[in-house]
C-alpha positions in Angstrom: -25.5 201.8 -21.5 -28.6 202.2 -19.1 -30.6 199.4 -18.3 -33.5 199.1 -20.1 -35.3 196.8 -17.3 -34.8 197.0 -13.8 -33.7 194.2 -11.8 -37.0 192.4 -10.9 -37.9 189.4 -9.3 -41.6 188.4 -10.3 -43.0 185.4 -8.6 -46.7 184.4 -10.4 -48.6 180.8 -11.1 -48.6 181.6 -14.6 -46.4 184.2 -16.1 -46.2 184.8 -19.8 -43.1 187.2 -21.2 -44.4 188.8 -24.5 -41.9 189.5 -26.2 -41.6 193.0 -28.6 -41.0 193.8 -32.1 -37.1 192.5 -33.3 -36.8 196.3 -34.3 -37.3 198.1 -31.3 -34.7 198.9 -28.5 -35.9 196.7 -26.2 -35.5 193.9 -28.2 -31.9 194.5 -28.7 -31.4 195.2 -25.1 -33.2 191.3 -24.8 -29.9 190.0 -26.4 -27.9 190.7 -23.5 -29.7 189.3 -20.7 -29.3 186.3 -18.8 -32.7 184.7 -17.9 -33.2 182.0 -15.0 -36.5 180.3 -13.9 -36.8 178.2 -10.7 -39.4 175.8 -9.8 -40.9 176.7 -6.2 -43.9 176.7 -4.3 -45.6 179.9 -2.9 -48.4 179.2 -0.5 -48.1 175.7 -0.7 -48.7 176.1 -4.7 -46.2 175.3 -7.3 -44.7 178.9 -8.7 -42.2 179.4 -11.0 -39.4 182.3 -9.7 -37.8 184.1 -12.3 -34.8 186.6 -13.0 -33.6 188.7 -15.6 -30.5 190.1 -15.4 -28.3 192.5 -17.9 -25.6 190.9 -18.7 -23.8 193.5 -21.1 -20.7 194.3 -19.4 -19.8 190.3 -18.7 -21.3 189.7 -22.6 -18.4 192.6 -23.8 -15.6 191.2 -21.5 -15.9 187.9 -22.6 -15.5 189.0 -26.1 -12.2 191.2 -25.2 -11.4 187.9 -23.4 -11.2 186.0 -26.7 -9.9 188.4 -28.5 -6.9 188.9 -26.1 -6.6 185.0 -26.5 -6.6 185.2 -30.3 -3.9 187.8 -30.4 -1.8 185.9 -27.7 -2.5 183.1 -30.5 -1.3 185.0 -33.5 1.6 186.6 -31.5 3.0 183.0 -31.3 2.4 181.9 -34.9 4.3 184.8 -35.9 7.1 184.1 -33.9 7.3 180.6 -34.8 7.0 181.8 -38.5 9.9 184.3 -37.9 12.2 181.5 -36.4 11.0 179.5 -39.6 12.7 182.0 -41.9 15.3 183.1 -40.1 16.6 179.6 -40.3 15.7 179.0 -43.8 17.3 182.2 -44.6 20.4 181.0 -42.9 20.4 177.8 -44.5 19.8 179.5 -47.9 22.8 182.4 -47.3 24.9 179.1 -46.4 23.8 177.2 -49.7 26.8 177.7 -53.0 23.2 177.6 -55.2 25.4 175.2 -57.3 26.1 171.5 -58.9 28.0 171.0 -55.9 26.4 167.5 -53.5 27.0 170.0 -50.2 23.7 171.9 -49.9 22.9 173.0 -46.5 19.3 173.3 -47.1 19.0 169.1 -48.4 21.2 168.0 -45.5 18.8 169.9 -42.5 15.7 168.1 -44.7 17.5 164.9 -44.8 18.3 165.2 -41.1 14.6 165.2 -40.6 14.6 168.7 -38.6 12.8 170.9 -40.8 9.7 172.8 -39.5 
């Protein structure tokens, strides 16, 4: 994506930024810049020394960055989850399903080492 502003360093006493119409481009393009304003003196005068810089490629890797996180996330939920039922499934193919006291399944929850 082309810049819409160029990288511009405006040094003034009094500056006002106008800012344009939420529906045109260059209002979008505003959503993905970083703005920083120092305090300074010029001349012997207090200025103010901004800079505007475009900040879409870091704004789109940080999103991938979360989303790589998130996945990483879900990957390990799942694996838990299969490990979950892989063990209940064992404990369930193990069970008689009968009257019978012995029940796999009741003694690993009365052992305490479910989930």
């Amino acid at each position: 994506m082309a810049s819409v502003l160029s990288d511009t360093v405006v040094a003034d006493t009094e500056t006002s930024l106008s800012l344009p119409d939420p529906f045109t481009p260059l209002a979008a393009a505003l959503d993905h810049i970083e703005d920083s304003v120092f305090e300074t003196a010029w001349d012997g005068q207090p200025a103010r020394l901004a800079s505007l810089r475009d900040i879409t490629d870091r704004k789109s890797a940080d999103v991938k960055e979360i989303a790589l996180r998130r996945v990483a996330e879900i990957d390990r939920k799942m694996e838990e989850l299969r490990s979950m039922r892989a063990t209940l499934a064992h404990l369930a193919d193990a069970c008689h399903g009968d009257d019978r006291p012995d029940c796999p399944i009741l003694n690993e929850f009365a052992d305490g080492s479910e989930g």
